[in-house]
Structures are given as structure tokens and as C-alpha cells.
C-alpha positions as a Markdown table, in Angstrom:
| # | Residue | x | y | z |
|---|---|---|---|---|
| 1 | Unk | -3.2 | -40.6 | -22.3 |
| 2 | Unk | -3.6 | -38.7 | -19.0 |
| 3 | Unk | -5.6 | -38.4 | -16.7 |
| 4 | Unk | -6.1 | -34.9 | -16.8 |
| 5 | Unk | -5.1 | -31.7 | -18.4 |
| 6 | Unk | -1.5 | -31.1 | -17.6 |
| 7 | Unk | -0.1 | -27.5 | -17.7 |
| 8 | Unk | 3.2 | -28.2 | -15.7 |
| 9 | Unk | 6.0 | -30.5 | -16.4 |
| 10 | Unk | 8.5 | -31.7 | -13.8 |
| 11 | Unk | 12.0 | -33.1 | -14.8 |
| 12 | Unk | 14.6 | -35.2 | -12.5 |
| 13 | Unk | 17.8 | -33.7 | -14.5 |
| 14 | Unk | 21.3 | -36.5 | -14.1 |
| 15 | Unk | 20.2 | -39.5 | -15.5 |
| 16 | Unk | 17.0 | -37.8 | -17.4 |
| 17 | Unk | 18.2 | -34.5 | -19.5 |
| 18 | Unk | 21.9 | -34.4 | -18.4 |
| 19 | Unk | 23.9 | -37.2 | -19.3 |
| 20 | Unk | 26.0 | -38.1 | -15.6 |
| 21 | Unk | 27.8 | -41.3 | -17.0 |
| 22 | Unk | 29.0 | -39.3 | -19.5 |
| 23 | Unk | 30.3 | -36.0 | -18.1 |
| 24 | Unk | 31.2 | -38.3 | -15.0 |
| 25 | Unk | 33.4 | -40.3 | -17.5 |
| 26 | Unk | 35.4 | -37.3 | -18.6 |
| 27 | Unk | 35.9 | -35.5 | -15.2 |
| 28 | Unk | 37.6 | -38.9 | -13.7 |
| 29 | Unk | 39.6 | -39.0 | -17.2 |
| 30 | Unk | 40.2 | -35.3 | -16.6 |
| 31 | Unk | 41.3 | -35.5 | -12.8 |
| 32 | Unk | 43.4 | -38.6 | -12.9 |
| 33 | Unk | 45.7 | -37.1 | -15.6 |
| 34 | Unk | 46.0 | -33.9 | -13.0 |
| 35 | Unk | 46.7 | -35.9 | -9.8 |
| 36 | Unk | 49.3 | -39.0 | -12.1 |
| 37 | Unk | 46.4 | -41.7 | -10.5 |
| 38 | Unk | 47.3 | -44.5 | -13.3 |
| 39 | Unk | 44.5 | -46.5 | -12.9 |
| 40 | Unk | 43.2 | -48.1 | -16.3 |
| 41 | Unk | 39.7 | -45.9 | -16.6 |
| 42 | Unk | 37.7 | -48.7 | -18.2 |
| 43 | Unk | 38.4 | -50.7 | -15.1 |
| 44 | Unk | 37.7 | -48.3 | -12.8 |
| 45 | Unk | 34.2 | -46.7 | -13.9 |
| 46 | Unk | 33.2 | -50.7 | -14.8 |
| 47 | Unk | 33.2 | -50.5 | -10.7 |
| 48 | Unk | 32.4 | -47.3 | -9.8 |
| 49 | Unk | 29.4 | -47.0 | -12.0 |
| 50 | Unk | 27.1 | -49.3 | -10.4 |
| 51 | Unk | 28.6 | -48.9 | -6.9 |
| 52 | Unk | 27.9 | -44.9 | -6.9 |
| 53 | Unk | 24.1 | -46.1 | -7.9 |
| 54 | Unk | 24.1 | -48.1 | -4.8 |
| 55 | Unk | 25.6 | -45.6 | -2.3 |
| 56 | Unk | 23.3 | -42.9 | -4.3 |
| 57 | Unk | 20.2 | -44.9 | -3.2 |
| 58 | Unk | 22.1 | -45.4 | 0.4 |
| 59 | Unk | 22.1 | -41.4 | 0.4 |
| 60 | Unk | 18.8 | -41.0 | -1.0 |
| 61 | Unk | 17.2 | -43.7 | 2.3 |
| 62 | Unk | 19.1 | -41.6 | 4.9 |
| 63 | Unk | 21.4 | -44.2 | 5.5 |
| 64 | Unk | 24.8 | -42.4 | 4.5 |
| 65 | Unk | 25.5 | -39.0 | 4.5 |
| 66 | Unk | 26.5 | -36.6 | 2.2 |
| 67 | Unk | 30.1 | -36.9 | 3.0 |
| 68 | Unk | 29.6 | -40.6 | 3.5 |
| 69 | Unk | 29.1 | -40.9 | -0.4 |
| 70 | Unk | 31.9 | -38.4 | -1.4 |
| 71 | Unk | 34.2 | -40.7 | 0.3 |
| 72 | Unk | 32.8 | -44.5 | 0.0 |
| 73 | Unk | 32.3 | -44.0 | -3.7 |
| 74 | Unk | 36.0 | -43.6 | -4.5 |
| 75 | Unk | 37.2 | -45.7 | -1.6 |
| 76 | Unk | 35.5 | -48.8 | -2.1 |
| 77 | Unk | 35.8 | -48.9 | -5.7 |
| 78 | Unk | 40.2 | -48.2 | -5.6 |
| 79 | Unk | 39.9 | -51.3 | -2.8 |
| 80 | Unk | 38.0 | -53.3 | -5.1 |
| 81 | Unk | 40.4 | -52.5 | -8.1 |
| 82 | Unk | 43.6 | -53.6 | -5.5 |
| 83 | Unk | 44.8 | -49.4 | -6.0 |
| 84 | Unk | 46.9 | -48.4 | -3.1 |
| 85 | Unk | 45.9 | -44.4 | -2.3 |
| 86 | Unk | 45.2 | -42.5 | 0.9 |
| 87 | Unk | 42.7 | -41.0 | 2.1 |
| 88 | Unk | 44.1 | -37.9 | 1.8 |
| 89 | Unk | 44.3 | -38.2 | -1.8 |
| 90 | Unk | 40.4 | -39.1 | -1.6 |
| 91 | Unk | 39.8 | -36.4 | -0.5 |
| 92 | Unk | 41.2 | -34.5 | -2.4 |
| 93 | Unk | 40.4 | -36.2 | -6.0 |
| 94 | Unk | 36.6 | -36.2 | -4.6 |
| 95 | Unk | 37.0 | -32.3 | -3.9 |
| 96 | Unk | 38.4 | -32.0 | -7.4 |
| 97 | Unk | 35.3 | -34.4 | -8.7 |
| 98 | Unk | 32.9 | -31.8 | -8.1 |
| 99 | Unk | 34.9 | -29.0 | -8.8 |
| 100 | Unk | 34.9 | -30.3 | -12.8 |
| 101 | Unk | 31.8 | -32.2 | -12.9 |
| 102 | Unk | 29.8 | -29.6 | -14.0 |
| 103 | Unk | 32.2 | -28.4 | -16.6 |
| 104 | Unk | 31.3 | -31.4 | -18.9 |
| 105 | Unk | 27.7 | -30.7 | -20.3 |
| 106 | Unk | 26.2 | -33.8 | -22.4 |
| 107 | Unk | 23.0 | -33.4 | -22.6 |
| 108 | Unk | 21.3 | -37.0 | -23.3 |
| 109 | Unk | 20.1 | -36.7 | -27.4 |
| 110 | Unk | 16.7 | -34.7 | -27.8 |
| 111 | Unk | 16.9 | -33.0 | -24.7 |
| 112 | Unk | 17.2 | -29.2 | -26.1 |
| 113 | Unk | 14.7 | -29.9 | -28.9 |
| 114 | Unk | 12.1 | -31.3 | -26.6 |
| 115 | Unk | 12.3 | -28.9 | -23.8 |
| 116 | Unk | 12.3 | -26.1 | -26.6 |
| 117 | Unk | 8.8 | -27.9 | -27.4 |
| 118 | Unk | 7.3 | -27.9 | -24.1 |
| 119 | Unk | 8.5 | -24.5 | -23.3 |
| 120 | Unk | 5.6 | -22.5 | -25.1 |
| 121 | Unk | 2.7 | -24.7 | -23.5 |
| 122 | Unk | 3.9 | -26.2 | -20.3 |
| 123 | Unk | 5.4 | -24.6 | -17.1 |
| 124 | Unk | 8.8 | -26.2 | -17.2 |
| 125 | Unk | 10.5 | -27.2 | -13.4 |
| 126 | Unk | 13.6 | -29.5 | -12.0 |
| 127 | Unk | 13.3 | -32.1 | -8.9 |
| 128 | Unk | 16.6 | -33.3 | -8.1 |
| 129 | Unk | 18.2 | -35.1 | -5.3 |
| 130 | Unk | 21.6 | -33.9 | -6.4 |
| 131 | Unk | 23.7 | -31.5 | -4.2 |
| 132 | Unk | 22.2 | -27.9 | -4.7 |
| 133 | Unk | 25.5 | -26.4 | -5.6 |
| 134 | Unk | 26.4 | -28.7 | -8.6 |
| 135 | Unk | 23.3 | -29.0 | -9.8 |
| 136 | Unk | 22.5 | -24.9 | -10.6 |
| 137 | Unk | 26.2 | -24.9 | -12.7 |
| 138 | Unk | 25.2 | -28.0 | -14.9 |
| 139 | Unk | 21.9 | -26.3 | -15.2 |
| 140 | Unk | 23.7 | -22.9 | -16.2 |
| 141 | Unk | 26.9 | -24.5 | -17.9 |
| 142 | Unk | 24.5 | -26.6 | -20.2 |
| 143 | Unk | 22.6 | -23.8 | -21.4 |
| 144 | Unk | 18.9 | -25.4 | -20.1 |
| 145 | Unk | 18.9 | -22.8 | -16.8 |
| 146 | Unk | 16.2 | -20.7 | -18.9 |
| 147 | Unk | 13.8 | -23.6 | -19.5 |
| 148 | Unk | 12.5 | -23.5 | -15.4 |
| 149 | Unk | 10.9 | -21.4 | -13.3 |
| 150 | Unk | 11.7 | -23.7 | -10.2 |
| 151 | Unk | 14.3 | -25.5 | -9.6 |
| 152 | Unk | 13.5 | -27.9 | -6.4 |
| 153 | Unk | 16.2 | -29.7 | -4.7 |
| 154 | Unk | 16.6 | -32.1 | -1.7 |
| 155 | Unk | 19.1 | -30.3 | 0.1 |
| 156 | Unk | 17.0 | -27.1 | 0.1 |
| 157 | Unk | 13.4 | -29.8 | 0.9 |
| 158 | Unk | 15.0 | -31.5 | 3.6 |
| 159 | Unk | 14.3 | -35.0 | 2.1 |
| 160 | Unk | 14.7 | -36.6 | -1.1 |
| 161 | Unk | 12.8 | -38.3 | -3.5 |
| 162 | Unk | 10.8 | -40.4 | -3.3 |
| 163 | Unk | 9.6 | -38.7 | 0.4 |
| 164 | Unk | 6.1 | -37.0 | -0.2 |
| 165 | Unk | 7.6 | -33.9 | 1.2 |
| 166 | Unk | 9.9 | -32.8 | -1.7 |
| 167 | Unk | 6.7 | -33.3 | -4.4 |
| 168 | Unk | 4.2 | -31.4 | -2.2 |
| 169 | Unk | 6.9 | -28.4 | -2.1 |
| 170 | Unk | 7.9 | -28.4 | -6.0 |
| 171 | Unk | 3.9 | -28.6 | -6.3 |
| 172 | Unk | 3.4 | -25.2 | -3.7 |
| 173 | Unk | 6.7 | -23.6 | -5.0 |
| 174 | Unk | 5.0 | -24.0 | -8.8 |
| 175 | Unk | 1.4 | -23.2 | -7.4 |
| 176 | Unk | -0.3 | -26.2 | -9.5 |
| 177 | Unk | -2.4 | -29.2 | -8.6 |
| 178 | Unk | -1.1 | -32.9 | -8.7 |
| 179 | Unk | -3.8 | -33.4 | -11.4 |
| 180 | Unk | -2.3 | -31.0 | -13.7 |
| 181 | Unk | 1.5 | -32.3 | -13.0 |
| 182 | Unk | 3.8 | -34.9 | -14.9 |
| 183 | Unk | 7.2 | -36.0 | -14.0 |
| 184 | Unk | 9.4 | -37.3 | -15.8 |
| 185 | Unk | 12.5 | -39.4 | -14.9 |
| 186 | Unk | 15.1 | -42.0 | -14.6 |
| 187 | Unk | 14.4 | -43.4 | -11.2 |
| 188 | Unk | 11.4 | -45.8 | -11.0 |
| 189 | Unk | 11.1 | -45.3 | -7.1 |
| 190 | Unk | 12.3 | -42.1 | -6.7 |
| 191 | Unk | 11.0 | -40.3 | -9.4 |
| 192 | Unk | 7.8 | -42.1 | -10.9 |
| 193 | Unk | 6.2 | -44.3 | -7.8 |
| 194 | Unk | 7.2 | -40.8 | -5.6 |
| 195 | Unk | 5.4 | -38.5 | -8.0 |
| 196 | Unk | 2.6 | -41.5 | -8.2 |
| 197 | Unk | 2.3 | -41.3 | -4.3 |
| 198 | Unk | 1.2 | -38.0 | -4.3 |
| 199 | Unk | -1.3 | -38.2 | -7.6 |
| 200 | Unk | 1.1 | -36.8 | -10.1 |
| 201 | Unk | 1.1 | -38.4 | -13.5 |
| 202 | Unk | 4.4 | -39.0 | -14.8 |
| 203 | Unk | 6.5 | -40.7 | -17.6 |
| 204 | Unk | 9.5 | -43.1 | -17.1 |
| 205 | Unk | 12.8 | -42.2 | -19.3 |
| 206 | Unk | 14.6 | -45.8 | -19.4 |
| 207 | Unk | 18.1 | -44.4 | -19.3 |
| 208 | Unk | 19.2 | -47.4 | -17.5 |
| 209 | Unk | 17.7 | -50.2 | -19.8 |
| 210 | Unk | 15.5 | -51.3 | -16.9 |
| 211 | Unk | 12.8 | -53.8 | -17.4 |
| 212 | Unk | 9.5 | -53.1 | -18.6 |
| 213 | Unk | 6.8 | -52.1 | -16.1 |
| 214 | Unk | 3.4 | -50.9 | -16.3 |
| 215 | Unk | 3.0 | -48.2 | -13.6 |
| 216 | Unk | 2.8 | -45.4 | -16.3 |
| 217 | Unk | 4.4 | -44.7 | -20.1 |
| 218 | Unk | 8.1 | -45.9 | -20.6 |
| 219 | Unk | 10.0 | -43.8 | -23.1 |
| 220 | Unk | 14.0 | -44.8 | -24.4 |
| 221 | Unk | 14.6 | -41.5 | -26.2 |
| 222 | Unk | 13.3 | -37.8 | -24.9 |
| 223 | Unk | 11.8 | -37.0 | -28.1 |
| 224 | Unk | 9.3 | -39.5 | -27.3 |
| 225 | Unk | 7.8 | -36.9 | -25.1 |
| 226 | Unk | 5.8 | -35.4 | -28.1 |
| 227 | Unk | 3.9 | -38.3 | -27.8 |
| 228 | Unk | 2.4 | -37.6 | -24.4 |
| 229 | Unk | 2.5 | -34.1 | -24.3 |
């Protein structure tokens, strides 16, 4: 098991309790009926899914900027896809992107029960590279705001994961030790060999089907938790 005895619990939340590829799916569906973009939706997120992985991890090295990813991700993928729009209308469908993303709220399966488990014994906190202002109205809009005490994010750190930085501030903004820290996440890099870096334990949630590894447990379903903790 671990190490050590752990009395706080840090969660990555898109990819890890709140289900992106989901909510993602239905804002697109939701935002191309508004603006008449006819575009066949299976076609489209078959492209844009991996591609907005790539640009995120772009994003999260420093290489692109915020408004670098806004843009690329729709632009590249309607290129690739051979659909004629302007950049104007980028613009204005990413604007509208993150105006509704936050109204979908899928939490992935076993996420309320476990952190409704944790809750009484751990300190519960959120390390997230996502953009501050999104990521407070999933938090509130799915009902999981009252699970944390802090919420940590990379616009607010100045870096993202898997930079040492953002880990040493979630630890001093939670006032606990590496030694008595998990994470928990998606990312292998960012979330697990960045918490790792710093001596925080942590637990991978394969959300992405990635292959197996043996830096620290692997877990396919968030009730699995129990298990460790």
C-alpha cells in the first residue's frame, strides 16, 4: 500500500472525476445547432479529440498560449475535415465553447460515491491545469464544490502540471507534508510522475485506456479507490 499514512487526497478533475469528452460532446452538439455549422459531429470530434490532447500538452509545456489553444483546436481540426469557416466564426463558436461547457455535468461513474467516502477521513483538494474560470462552475454546476477545501489551479500557480511549483503550492495552501499526500489522476506526466517528483504518492485513473505501467497503482473505475484508501 503506501508508503505512509495519508490524511490528504489530491484530485486532477477533467479527465479524472468530470467526464470532458463527454460534456465536451454535447456543448459542440449544442453550439453547432445555434450557429447552423453542419458539420457531421462524429467526424468532427473523431479529429478534434485527440488533436485538443495534443495542443493541451502544447499549452501545458509553454509552447502555445492560452488563446493559442482556443483558436488552433477548432481551426486545425475544420481544415482537417475540408469545412470552409472564418475566423471570425472561430472565434466566436470557441467564445460560445466555454460559455456552455460547464453547463454539461457528467461526472465519470463512482465519482459522487467515492468522494462521499473519502470525505469523512481525508482532506479532499483539486489540482487542475484547466482555465480557473471554467473550472470553479463545473465544480459548482456538478454539485462536487463542497467536497474541497482548496482548489489549486495553474493559472492562479503560474505554471502547470507537472512543474514542481504548482505541487509545492497545493501542498502549502493545504498545510500537509508530501508523505501524507496522494494524487490522483488521468495524466501519467502531468499528474502522477509530477506529484512523484516532489514525494507525493499517487494513484493513476486510466481514463484514456493507456498502457500498463508500474510507477504506482493503476485504477479503470473510481470506486477502485476504496482499495487504496
Amino acid at each position: 500500500m503506501f508508503k505512509s499514512k495519508v490524511t490528504d487526497v489530491f484530485f486532477d478533475l477533467d479527465h479524472t472525476l468530470w467526464d470532458f469528452e463527454k460534456n465536451s460532446a454535447l456543448t459542440f452538439e449544442k453550439i453547432f445547432q445555434s450557429h447552423n455549422v453542419d458539420v457531421n459531429l462524429k467526424e468532427f470530434l473523431r479529429v478534434y479529440v485527440p488533436k485538443n490532447l495534443e495542443l493541451w500538452k502544447l499549452y501545458g509545456s509553454n509552447e502555445i498560449t492560452k488563446e493559442e489553444l482556443r483558436y488552433l483546436r477548432l481551426r486545425v481540426v475544420f481544415d482537417q475535415i475540408s469545412y470552409a469557416i472564418s475566423d471570425e466564426n472561430i472565434k466566436l463558436l470557441s467564445e460560445e465553447y466555454i460559455k456552455h461547457l460547464s453547463s454539461f455535468n457528467h461526472l465519470f461513474s463512482g465519482a459522487i460515491e467515492v468522494l462521499k467516502y473519502l470525505k469523512p477521513k481525508y482532506n479532499l483538494h483539486i489540482i487542475t491545469n484547466g482555465f480557473k474560470e471554467v473550472q470553479i462552475k463545473k465544480l459548482k454546476n456538478s454539485g462536487i464544490e463542497g467536497f474541497f477545501i482548496e482548489i489549486i489551479d495553474s493559472e492562479t500557480a503560474g505554471v502547470k502540471k507537472p512543474n514542481p511549483i504548482i505541487f509545492s503550492a497545493a501542498l502549502e495552501k493545504a498545510k500537509v507534508t508530501a508523505e501524507e499526500s496522494v494524487m490522483i489522476g488521468d495524466n501519467l506526466e502531468a499528474d502522477i510522475l509530477g506529484a512523484q517528483a516532489l514525494g507525493i504518492q499517487a494513484i493513476h485513473f486510466n481514463s484514456h485506456k493507456n498502457p500498463e505501467h508500474n510507477f504506482c497503482p493503476i485504477i479503470n473505475h473510481l470506486g477502485e479507490i476504496k482499495t487504496f484508501l
